[in-house]
C-alpha positions in Angstrom: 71.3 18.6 -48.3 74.3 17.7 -46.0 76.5 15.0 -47.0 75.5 11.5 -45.5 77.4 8.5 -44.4 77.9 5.5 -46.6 75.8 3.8 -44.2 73.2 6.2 -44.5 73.4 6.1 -48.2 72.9 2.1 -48.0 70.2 2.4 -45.2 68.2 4.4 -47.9 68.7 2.2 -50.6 67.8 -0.5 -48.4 64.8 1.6 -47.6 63.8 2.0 -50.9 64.1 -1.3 -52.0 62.1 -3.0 -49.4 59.4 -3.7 -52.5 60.7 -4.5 -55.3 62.3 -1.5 -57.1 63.9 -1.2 -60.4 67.3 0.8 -60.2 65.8 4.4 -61.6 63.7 4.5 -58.7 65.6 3.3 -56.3 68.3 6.0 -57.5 65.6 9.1 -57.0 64.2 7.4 -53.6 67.9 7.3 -52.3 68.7 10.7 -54.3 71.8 9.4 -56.0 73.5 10.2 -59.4 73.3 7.1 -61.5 76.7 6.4 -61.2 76.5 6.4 -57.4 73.6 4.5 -57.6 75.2 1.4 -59.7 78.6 1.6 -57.6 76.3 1.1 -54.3 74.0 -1.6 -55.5 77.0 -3.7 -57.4 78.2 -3.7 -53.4 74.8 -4.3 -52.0 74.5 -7.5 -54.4 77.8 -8.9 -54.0 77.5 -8.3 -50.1 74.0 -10.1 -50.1 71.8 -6.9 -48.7 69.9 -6.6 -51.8 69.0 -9.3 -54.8 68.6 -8.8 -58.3 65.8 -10.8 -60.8 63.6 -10.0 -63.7 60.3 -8.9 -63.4 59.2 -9.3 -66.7 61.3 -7.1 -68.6 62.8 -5.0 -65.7 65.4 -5.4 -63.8 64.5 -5.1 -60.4 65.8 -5.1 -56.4 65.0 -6.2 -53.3 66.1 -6.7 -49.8 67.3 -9.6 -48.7 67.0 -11.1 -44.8 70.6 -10.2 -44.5 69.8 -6.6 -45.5 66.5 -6.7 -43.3 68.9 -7.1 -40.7 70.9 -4.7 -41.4 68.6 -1.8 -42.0 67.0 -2.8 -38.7 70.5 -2.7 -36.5 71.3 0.6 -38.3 67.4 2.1 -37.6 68.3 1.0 -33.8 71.8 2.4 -33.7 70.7 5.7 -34.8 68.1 5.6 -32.4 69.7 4.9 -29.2 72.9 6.7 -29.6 72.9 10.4 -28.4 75.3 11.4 -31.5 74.8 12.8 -34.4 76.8 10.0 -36.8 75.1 12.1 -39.8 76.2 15.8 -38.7 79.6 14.5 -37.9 80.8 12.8 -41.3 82.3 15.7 -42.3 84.2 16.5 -39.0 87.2 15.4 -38.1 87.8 11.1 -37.4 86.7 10.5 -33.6 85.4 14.3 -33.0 82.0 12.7 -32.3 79.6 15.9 -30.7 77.6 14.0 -28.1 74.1 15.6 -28.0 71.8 15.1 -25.2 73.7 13.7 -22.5 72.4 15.3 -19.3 
């Protein structure tokens, strides 16, 4: 698997955690290491994409509005633009290989 963006990497969380999810699964829907995995959602929760409660005795996450929105805008943005954001992470900064154009 090529390396992804970080925004990549948050859209899948995001993805995954669209019904409630408890953080093992969310790790192996996102394919993260657990470490990873905790690192991203301790930003998702304190950036108010995702929320944390107790299901019983799990915990468990899931999107907010706020991360709706964002999974949304970043669905569209991949979409619409004729570059390959993904393919070019590992290029060079501003080397972006339009695709496409004609």
């Amino acid at each position: 698997m090529k390396n992804r963006s970080k925004y990549g990497v948050i859209a899948a969380i995001l993805r995954s955690a669209i019904r409630e999810e408890t953080r093992t699964k969310i790790m192996y829907k996102a394919m993260l290491s657990n470490d990873q995995c905790r690192n991203y959602i301790d930003s998702l929760l304190n950036f108010g994409l995702i929320m944390e409660h107790s299901n019983g005795t799990k915990m468990v996450y899931k999107v907010t509005n706020k991360g709706s929105t964002f999974l949304n805008y970043y669905e569209q943005m991949m979409h619409l633009l004729p570059i390959s954001l993904e393919e070019s992470a590992d290029e060079e900064p501003y080397n972006i290989k339009l695709q496409n154009m004609i």
